[in-house]
C-alpha positions in Angstrom: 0.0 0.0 0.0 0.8 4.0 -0.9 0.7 6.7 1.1 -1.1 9.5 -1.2 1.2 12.1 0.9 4.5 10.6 0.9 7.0 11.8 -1.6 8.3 8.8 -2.5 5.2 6.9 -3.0 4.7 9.9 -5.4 8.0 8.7 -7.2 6.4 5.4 -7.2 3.5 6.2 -8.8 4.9 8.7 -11.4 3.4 11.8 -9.9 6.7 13.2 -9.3 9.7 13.1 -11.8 12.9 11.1 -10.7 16.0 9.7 -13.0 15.3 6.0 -12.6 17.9 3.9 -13.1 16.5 0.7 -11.5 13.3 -0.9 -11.1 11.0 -4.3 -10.5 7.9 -5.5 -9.0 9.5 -5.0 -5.2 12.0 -2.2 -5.6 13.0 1.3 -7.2 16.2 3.0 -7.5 16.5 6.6 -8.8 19.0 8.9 -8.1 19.5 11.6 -5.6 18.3 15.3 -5.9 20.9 16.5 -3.9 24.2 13.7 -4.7 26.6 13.5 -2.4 29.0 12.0 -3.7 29.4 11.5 -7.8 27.2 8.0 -7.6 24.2 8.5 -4.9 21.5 6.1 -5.9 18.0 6.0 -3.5 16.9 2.5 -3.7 13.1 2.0 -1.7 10.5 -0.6 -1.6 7.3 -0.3 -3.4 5.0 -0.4 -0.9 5.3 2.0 1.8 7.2 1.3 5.1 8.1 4.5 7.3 11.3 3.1 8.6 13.6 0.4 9.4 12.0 0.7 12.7 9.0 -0.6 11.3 10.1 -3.2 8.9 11.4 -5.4 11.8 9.3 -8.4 10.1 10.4 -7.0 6.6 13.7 -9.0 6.7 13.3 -11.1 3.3 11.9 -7.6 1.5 15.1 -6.0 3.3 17.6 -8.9 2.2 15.9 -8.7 -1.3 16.5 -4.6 -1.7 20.8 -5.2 -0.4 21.4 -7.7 -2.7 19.5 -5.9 -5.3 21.9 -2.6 -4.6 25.3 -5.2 -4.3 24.1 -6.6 -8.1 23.3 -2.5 -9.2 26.8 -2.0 -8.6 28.6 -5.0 -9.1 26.6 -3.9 -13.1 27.7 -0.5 -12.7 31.6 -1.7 -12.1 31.5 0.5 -8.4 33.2 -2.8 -6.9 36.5 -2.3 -8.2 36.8 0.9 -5.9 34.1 0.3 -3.0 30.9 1.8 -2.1 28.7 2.3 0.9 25.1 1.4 1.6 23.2 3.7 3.9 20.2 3.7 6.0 19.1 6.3 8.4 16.4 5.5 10.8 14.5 8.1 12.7 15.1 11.9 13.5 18.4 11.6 14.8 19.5 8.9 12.4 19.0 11.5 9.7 15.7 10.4 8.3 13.9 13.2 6.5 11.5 11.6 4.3 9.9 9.0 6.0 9.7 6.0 3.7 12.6 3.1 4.2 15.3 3.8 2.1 18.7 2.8 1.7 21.2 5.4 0.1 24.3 3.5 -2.5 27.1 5.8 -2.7 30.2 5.7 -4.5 33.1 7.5 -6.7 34.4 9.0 -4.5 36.9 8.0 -0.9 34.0 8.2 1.7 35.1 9.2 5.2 34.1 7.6 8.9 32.7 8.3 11.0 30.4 9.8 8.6 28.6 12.9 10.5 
């Protein structure tokens, strides 16, 4: 299920644009609006799940969207150099739209701790 208010249901649904580079019957990946770093690639389910709070009995969905995002780069050649898989979970975590997703980033040397 949708929510008609959350922005990336929105995506979902084609009411607002996005560069999709990635997409099946479970999944979605399009890139970031604001990239921070030269590959930053937004990978979310297609149903809508606020957080990873929530999706505690979500774990074969979960397992099915990482290994999707390991296969999206192992295509896009980002494991010769590395990448990182982000999720942030909640206000403090860094969450500010509230649908699970799970940030790819690479092309760049990434730092830790990150922020």
């Amino acid at each position: 299920m949708l929510d008609p208010n959350c922005l990336f249901c929105k995506i979902i649904e084609r009411k607002i644009p996005a560069t999709i580079v990635y997409e099946d019957e479970l999944c979605l990946g399009f890139k970031d609006i604001n990239p921070v770093a030269p590959v930053h690639v937004l990978f979310i389910p297609k149903r809508h799940i606020v957080s990873l709070a929530e999706a505690k009995e979500e774990k074969d969905l979960i397992g099915y969207i990482l290994t999707t995002m390991a296969r999206y780069a192992e295509i896009e050649g980002l494991e010769k150099d590395g990448y990182r898989i982000v999720n942030n979970t909640g206000k403090y975590g860094g969450q500010t739209v509230f649908h699970i997703h799970f940030h790819l980033l690479s092309g760049r040397f990434l730092l830790w701790p990150p922020g």
